[in-house]
C-alpha positions as CSV (number, residue, x, y, z in Angstrom):
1,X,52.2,35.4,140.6
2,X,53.1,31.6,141.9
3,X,54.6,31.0,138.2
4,X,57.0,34.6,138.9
5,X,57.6,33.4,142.2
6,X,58.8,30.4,141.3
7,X,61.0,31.6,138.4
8,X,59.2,30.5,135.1
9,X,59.1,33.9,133.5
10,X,58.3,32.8,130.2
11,X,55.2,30.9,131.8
12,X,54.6,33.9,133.9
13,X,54.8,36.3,130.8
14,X,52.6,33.9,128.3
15,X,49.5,34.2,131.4
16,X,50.3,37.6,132.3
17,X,49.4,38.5,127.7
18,X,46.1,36.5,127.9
19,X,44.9,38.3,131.5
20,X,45.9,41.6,129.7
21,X,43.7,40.6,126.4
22,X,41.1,39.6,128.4
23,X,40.8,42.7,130.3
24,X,43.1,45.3,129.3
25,X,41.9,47.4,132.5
26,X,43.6,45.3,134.8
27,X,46.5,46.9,136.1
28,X,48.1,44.9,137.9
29,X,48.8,42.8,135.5
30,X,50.1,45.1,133.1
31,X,52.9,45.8,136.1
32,X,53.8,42.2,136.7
33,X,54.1,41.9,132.7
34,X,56.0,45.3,132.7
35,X,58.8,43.7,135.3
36,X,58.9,40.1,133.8
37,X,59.8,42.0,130.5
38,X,61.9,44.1,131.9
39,X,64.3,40.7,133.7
40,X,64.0,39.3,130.4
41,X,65.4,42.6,128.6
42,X,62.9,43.3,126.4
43,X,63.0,47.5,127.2
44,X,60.7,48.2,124.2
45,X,58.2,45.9,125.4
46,X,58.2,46.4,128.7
47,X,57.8,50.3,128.2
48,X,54.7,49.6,126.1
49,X,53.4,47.6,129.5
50,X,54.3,50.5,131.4
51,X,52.1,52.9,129.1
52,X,49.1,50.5,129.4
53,X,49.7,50.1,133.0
54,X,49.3,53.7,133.7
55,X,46.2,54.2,131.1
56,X,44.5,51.3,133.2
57,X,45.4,52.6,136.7
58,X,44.1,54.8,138.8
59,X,46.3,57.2,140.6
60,X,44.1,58.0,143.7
61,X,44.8,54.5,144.7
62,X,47.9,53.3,143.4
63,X,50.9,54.4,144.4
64,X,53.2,52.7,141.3
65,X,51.7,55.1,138.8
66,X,54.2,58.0,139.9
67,X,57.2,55.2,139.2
68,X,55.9,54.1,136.4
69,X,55.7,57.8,134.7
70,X,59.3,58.4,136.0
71,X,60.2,55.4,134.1
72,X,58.6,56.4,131.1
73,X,60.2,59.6,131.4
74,X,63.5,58.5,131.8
75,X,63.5,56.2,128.6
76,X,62.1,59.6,126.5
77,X,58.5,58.4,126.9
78,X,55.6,60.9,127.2
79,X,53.2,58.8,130.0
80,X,49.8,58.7,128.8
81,X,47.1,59.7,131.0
82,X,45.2,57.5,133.0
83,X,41.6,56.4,133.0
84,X,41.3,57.8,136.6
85,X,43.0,60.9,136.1
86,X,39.2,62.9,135.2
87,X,38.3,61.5,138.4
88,X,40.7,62.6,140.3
89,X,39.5,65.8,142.0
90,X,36.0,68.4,141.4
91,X,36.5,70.5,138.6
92,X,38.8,73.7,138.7
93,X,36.9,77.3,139.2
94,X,39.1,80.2,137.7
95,X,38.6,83.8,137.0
96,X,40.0,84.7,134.1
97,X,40.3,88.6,133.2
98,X,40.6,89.1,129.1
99,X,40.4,92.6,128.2
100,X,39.0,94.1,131.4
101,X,35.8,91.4,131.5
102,X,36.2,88.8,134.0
103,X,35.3,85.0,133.0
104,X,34.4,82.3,135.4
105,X,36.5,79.5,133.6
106,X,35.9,75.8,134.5
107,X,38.4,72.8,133.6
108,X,38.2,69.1,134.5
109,X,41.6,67.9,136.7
110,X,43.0,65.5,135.0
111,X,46.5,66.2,136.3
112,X,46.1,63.6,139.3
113,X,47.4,66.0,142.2
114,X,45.7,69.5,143.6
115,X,45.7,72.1,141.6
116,X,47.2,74.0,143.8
117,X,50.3,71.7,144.1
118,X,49.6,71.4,140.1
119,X,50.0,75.6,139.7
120,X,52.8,75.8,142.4
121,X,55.1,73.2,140.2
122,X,54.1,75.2,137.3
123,X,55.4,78.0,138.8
124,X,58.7,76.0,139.6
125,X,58.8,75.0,135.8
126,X,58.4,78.2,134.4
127,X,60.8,80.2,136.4
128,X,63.5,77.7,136.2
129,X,66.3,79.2,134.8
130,X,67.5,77.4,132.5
131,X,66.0,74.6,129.9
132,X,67.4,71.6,131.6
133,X,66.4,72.7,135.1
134,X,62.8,73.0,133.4
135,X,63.2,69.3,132.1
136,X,64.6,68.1,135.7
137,X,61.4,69.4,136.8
138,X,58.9,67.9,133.8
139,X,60.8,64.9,134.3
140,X,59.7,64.5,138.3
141,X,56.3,66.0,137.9
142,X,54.5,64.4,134.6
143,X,51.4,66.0,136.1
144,X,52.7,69.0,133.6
145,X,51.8,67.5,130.3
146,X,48.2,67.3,131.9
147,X,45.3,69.0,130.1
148,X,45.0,71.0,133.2
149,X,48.4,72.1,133.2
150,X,48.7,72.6,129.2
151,X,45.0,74.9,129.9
152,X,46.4,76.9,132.6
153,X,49.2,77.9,130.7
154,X,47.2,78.7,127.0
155,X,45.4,81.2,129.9
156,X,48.5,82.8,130.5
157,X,49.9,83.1,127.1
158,X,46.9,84.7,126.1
159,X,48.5,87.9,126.3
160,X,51.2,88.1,124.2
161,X,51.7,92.0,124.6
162,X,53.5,91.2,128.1
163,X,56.6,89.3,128.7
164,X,54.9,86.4,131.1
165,X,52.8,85.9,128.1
166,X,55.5,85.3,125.8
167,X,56.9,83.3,128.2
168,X,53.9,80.8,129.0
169,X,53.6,80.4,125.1
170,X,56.7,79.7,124.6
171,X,56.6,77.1,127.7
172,X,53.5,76.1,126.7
173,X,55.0,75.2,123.2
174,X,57.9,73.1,124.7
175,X,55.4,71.1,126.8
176,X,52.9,70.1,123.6
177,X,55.9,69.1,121.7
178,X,57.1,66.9,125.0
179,X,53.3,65.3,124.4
180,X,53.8,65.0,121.0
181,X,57.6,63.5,120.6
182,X,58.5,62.5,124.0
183,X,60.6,64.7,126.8
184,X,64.0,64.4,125.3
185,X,63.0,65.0,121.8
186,X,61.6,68.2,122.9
187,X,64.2,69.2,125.3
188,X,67.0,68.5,122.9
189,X,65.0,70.8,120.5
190,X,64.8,73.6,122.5
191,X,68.5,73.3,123.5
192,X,69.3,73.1,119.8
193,X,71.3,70.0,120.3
194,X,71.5,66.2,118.9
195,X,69.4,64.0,120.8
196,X,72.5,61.6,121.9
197,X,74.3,64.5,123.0
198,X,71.3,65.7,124.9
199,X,71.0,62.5,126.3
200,X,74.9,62.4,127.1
201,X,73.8,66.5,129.3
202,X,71.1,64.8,131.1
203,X,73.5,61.8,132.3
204,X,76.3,64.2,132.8
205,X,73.9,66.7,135.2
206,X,72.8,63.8,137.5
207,X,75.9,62.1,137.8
208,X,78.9,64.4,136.8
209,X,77.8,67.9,137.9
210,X,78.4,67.2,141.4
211,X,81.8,66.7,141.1
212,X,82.5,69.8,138.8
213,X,81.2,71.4,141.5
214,X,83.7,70.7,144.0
215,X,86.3,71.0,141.3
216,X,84.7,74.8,140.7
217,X,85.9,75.1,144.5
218,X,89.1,73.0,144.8
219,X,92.4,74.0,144.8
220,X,94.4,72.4,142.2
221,X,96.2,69.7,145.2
222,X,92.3,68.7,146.1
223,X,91.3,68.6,142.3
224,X,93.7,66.6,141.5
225,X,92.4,64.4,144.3
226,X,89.4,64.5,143.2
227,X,90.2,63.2,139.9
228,X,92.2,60.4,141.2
229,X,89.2,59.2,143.3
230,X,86.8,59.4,140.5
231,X,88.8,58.6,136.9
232,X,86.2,57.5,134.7
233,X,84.8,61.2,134.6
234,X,87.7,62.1,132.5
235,X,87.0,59.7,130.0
236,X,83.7,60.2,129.9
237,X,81.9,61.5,126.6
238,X,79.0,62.9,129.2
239,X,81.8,65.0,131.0
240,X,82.5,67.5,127.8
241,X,78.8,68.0,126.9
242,X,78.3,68.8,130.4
243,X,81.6,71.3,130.4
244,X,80.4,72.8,127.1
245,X,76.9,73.1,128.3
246,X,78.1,74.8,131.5
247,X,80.9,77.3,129.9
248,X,77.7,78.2,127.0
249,X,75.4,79.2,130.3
250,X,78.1,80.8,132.4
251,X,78.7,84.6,132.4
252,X,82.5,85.5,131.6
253,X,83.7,84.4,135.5
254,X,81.8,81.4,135.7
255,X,83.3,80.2,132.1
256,X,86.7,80.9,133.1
257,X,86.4,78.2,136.1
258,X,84.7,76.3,133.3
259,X,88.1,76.1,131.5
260,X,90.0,75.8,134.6
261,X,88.2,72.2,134.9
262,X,88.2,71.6,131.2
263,X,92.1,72.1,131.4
264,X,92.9,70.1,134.1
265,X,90.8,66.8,133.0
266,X,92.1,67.2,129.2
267,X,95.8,67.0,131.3
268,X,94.8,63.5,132.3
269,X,94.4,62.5,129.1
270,X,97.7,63.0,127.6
């Protein structure tokens, strides 16, 4: 830490490799490589950090493991699971009811949280209504790629003669394939679109939607003043996969405001 302190990352990063070879458990130290990599702009390699930090930690007791999963996330990462996780809380105790016989079911929580915080996000990621507010919701709660989670919901779509079965195994297929190729890869999937323009949606719902938004409300004297005060949306690539995205969700109302906006930014560009 004195060599990072006293700004000789290279130093820094050289010790941080041999602590990690010698003991690849030590977290810490897969952190501190994680940010010197990061400041030196080496994103690959300080991803790969990131994954060995989170294997090595445990999350009862450190609180970097949730940021670290974000991260990995956010760069299309599936976070691997850590070598606490088993540990984290007694085995789970369901009933299970297949074809009128009733099953005392027991699974290992590996998911790092309750379970019931674990089934109530569940909940919140199957009923979302639409596939990117199911991703917004993976994406702040890795806890659903868990074997716990990915087990609760093979219970559900057991029953594929009713429609919440079809619907866990269908959820249950996006979340394998988010384990197997990474959140955006399976997301973009789903949505049937390129990854870059999938990647251009996700920008465009955390940092444009709030201003189409208050254009859906404005009058055209406070859109245009909206525009002026923000004039890099209408150049923005992000802005008409977001538009398109919207007008493609929207019943016949909602799509007409949809053009409204879409009218009124492609009037700034000419």
């Amino acid at each position: 830490m004195e060599l990072q302190h006293a700004g000789r990352s290279a130093e820094a990063t050289e010790l941080y490799r041999r602590v990690v070879a010698q003991d690849p458990l030590l977290a810490a130290a897969w952190w501190n490589l994680a940010a010197l990599l990061r400041e030196s702009e080496q994103s690959d390699a300080a991803l790969d950090a990131l994954e060995a930090f989170v294997r090595a930690a445990d999350p009862r007791g450190d609180a970097f493991v949730d940021l670290a999963r974000r991260e990995l996330f956010d760069a299309g990462r599936t976070p691997p699971r850590s070598s606490g996780a088993a540990r984290t809380g007694e085995p789970v105790q369901l009933i299970v009811e297949r074809r009128g016989v009733r099953t005392l079911v027991l699974l290992d929580n590996d998911s790092g949280v309750e379970v019931d915080a674990l089934q109530q996000t569940l909940e919140s990621f199957v009923d979302a209504w639409a596939w990117m507010d199911a991703y917004i919701v993976v994406r702040a709660h890795p806890e659903l790629t868990s074997s716990l989670a990915l087990e609760l919901l093979r219970l559900r779509a057991e029953d594929l003669d009713t429609h919440d079965g079809q619907v866990a195994q269908l959820n249950l297929r996006v979340l394998t394939r988010t384990l197997e190729a990474g959140l955006d890869v399976a997301f973009a999937e789903i949505e049937n679109m390129d990854l870059d323009d999938f990647r251009l949606l996700v920008r465009g719902v955390d940092e444009i939607q709030p201003l189409i938004v208050l254009l859906a409300s404005a009058d055209e004297m406070e859109a245009e003043a909206i525009l002026d005060a923000h004039p890099g949306v209408v150049h923005d690539r992000a802005t008409d996969v977001l538009l398109w995205y919207l007008r493609r969700n929207q019943p016949a109302e909602g799509a007409q405001v949809i053009d409204i906006i879409r009218a009124r930014i492609e009037a700034r560009r000419r």
